[in-house]
BATORDREN-474182 format. One record per residue (C-alpha): residue number from 1; residue in three letters; x, y, z. Coordinates in nm, 4 decimals. Layout:
BEGIN
i_aa_px_py_pz
NUM_ala_X_Y_Z .
...
END
This chain:
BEGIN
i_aa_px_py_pz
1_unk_-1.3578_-15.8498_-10.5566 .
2_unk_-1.1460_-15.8572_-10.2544 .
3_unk_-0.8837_-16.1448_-10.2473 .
4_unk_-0.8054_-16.3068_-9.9418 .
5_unk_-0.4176_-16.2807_-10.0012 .
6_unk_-0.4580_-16.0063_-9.7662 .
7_unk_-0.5501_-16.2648_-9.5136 .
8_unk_-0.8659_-16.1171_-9.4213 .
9_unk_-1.1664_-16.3932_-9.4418 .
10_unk_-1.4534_-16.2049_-9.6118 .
11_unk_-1.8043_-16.3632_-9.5311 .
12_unk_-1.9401_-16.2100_-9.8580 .
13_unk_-2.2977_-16.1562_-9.7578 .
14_unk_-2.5106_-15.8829_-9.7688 .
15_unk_-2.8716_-15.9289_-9.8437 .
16_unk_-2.9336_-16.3430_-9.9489 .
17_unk_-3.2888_-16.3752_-10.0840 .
18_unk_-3.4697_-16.6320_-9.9888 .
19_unk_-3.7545_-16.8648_-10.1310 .
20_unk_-3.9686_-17.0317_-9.9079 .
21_unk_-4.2633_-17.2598_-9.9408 .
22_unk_-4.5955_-17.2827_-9.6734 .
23_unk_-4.6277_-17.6534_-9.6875 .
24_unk_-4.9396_-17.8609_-9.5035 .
25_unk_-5.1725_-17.6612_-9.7377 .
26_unk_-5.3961_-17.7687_-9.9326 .
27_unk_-5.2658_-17.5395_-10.2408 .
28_unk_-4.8608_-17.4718_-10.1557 .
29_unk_-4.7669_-17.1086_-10.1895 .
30_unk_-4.4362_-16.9791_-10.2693 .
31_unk_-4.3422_-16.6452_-10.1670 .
32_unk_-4.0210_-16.4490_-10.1510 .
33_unk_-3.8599_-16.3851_-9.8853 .
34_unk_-3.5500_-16.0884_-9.8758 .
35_unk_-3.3421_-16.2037_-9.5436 .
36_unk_-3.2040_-15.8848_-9.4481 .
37_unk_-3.1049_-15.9930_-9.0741 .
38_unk_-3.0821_-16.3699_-8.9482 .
39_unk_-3.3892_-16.3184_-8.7551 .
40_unk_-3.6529_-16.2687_-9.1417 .
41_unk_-3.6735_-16.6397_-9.1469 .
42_unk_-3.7623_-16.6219_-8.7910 .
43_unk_-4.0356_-16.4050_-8.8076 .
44_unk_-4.1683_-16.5840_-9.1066 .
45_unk_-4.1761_-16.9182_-8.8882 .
46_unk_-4.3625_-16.6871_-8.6513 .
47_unk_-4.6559_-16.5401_-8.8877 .
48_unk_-4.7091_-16.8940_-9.0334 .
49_unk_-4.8372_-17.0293_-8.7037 .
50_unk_-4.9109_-17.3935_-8.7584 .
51_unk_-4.7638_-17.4351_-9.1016 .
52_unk_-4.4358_-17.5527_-9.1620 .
53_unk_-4.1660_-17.3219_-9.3597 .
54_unk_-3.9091_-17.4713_-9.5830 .
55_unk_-3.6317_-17.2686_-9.7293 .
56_unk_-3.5794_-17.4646_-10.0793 .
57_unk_-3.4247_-17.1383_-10.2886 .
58_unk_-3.4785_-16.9612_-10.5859 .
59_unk_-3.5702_-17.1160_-10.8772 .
60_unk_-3.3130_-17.1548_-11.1285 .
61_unk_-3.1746_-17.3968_-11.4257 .
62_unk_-2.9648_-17.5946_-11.1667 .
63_unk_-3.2249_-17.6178_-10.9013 .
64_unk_-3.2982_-17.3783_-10.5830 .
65_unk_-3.0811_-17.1550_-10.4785 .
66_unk_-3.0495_-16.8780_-10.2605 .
67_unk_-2.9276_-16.6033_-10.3869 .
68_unk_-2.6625_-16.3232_-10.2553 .
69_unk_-2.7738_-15.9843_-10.4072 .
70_unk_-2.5390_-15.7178_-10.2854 .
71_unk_-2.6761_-15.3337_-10.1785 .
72_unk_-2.3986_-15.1416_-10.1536 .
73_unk_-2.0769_-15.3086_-10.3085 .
74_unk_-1.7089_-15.1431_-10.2781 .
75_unk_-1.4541_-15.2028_-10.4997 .
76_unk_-1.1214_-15.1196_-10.6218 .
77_unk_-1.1202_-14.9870_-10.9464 .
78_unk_-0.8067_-15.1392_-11.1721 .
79_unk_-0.7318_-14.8340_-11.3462 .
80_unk_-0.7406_-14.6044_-11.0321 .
81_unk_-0.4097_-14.4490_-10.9241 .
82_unk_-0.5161_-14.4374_-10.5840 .
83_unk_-0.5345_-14.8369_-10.5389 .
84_unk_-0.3672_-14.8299_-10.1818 .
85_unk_-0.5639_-14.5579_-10.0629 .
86_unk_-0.9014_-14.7455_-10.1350 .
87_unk_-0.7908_-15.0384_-10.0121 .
88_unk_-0.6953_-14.9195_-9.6754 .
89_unk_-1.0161_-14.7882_-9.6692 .
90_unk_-1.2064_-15.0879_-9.7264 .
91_unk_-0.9345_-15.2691_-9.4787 .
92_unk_-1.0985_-15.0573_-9.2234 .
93_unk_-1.4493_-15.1871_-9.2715 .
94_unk_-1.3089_-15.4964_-9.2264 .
95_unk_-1.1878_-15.4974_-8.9280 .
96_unk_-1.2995_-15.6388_-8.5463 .
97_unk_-1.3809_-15.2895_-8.4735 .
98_unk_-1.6109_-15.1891_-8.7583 .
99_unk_-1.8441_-15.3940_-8.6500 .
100_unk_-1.8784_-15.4159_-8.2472 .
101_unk_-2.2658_-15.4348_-8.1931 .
102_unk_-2.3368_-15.7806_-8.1931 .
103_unk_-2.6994_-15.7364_-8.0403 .
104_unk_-2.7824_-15.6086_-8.4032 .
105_unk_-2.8901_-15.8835_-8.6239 .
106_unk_-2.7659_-15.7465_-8.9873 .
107_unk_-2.5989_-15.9711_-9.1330 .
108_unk_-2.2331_-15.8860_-9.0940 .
109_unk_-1.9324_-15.9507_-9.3447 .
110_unk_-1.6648_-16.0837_-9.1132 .
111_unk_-1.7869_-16.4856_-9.0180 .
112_unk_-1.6148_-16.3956_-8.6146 .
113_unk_-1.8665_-16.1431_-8.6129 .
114_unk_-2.1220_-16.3486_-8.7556 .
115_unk_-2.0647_-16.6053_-8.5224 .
116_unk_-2.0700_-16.4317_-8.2303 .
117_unk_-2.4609_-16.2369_-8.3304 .
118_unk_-2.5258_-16.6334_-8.3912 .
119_unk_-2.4488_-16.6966_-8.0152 .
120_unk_-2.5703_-16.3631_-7.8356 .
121_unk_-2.8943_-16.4524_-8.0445 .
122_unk_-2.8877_-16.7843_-7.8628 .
123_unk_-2.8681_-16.6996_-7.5212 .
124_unk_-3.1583_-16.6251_-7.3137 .
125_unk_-3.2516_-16.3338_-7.1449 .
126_unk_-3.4714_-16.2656_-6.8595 .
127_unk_-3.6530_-15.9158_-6.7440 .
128_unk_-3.5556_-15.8261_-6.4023 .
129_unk_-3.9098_-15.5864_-6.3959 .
130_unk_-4.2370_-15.5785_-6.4882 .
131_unk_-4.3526_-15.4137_-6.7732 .
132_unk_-4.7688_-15.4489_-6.7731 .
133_unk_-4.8251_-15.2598_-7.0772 .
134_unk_-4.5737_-15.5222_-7.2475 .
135_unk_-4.7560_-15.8064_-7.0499 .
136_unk_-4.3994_-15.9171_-6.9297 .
137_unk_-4.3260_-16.0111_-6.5324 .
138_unk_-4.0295_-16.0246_-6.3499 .
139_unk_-3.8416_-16.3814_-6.4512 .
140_unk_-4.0351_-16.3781_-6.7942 .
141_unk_-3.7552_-16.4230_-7.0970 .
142_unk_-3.7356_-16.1036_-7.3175 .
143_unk_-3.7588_-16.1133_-7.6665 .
144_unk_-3.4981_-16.0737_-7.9248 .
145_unk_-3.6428_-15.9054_-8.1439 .
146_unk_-4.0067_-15.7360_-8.2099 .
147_unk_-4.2281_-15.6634_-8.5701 .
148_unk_-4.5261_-15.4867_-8.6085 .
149_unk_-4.6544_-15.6810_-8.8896 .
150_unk_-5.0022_-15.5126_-9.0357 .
151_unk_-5.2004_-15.1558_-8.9264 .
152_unk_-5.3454_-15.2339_-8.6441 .
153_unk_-4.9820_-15.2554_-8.4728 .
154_unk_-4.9858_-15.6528_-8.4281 .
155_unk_-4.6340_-15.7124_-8.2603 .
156_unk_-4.5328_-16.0358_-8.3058 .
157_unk_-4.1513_-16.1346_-8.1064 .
158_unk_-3.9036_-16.3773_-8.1546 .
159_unk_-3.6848_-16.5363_-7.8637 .
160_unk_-3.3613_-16.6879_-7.7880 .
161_unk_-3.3030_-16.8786_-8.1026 .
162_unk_-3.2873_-17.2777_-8.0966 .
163_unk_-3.0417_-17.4974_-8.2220 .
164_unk_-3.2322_-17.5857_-8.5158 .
165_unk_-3.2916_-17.2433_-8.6007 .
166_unk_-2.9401_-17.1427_-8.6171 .
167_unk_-2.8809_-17.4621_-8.8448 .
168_unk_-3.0957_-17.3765_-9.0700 .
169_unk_-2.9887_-17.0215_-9.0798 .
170_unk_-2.6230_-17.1372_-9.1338 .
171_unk_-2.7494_-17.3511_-9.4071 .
172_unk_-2.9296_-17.0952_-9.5951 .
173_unk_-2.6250_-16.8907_-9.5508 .
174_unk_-2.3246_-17.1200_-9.6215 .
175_unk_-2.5247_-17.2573_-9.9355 .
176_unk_-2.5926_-16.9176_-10.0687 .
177_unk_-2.4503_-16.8246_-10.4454 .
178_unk_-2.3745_-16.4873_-10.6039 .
179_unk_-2.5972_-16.3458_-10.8046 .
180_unk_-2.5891_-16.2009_-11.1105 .
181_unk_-2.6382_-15.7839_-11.1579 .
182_unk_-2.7270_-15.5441_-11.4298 .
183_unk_-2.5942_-15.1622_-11.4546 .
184_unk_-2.9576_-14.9994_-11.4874 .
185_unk_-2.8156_-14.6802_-11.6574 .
186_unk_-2.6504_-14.8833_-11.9334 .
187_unk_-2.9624_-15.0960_-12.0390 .
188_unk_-3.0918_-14.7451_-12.0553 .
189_unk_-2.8508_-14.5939_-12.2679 .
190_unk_-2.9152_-14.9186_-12.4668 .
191_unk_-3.2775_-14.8971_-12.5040 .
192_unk_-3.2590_-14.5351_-12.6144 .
193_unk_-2.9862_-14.6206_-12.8877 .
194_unk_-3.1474_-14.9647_-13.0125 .
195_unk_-3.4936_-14.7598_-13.1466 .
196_unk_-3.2754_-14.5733_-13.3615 .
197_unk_-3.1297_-14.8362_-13.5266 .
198_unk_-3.4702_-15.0409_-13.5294 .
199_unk_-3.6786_-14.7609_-13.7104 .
200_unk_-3.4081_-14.8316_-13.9731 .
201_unk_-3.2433_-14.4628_-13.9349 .
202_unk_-2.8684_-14.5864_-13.8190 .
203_unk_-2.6786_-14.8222_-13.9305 .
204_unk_-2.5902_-15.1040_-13.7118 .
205_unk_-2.2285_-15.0298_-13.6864 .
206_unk_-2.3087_-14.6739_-13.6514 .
207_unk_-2.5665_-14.7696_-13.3557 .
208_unk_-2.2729_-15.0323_-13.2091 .
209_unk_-1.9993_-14.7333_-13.2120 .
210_unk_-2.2525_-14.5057_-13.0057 .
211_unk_-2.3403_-14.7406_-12.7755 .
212_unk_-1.9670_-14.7963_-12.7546 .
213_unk_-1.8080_-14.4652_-12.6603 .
214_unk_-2.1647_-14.3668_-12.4514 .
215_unk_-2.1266_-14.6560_-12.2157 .
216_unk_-1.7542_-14.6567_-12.2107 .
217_unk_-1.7760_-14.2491_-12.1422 .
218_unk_-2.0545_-14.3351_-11.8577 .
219_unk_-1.7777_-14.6482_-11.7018 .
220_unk_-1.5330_-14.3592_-11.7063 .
221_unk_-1.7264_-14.1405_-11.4773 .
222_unk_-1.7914_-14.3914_-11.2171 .
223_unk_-1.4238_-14.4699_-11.1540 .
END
């Protein structure tokens, strides 16, 4: 993980999944939702017409939670006698610069940035033509952002966002936890050593030393 000595605030966000719950039915549902941009939650408001969406989190021991599951992670690895290399790398994606679009509504990793989609997201805007096909006049506000949400090419739009929204998406957000990740091509190299030893034909300390130098072998080869 990246350490903030370097005086670079990380907003260490990149996909937060989301719970939320239809209420003012007569049988709740609770569905996942994977907030990919800070306008998912929107469009979810959006599609539920009439009904009321509550973010309450993932289930877990301590209660909901929303949960930060990372796509692409970079890191620096310990051993690596390039350390200073990588991590001007990285410094680079860090920077004002790397990031410069704010009318794109991925959720960036710098909190200025973040701050500043937050407030572009906010702010009206107007057409100054007419677009009939769009069913949009001169003086009508534009939308922020458009979905087509099933096969007959529904399009359903969000706006300038409200003050409540952006509350609640800061909340989701700033309340968010880490989650917790497992290395698919070890629990594979796992599973294929455990039958051995389960069929009875290794030893468990023979099984253990395997699964020992293949894993360590495989750690090697990602550094």
């Amino acid at each position: 993980m990246l350490r903030d000595r370097r005086k670079y605030t990380l907003f260490a966000l990149v996909k937060v999944r989301v719970f939320y719950l239809l209420q003012q039915m007569i049988t709740p549902c609770a569905e996942g939702l994977l907030l990919f941009d800070i306008n998912a939650f929107r469009f979810a408001q959006v599609m539920a017409r009439d009904e009321h969406i509550v973010a309450v989190g993932e289930p877990t021991i301590s209660g909901g939670q929303h949960i930060i599951h990372i796509l692409g992670d970079i890191g620096i690895n310990a051993s690596s006698s390039n350390q200073d290399a990588a991590w001007s790398f990285i410094r680079r994606l860090l920077l004002p610069q790397a990031y410069t679009n704010t009318s794109h509504v991925d959720i960036p990793l710098r909190i200025n940035d973040f701050e500043e989609q937050i407030a572009e997201q906010m702010t009206p805007e107007f057409s100054e033509f007419d677009f009939p096909m769009l069913g949009i006049a001169v003086g009508d506000e534009m939308p922020k952002s458009s979905l087509v949400i099933d096969e007959e090419d529904t399009v359903v739009h969000v706006y300038a966002m409200t003050e409540d929204e952006a509350l609640e998406i800061r909340r989701i957000i700033d309340s968010a936890v880490m989650g917790t990740r497992a290395d698919v091509t070890i629990g594979m190299i796992i599973e294929e050593e455990i039958h051995t030893f389960l069929n009875g034909s290794r030893s468990s300390a023979d099984t253990a030393r395997i699964l020992q130098n293949r894993i360590q072998t495989y750690l090697n080869e990602q550094r």
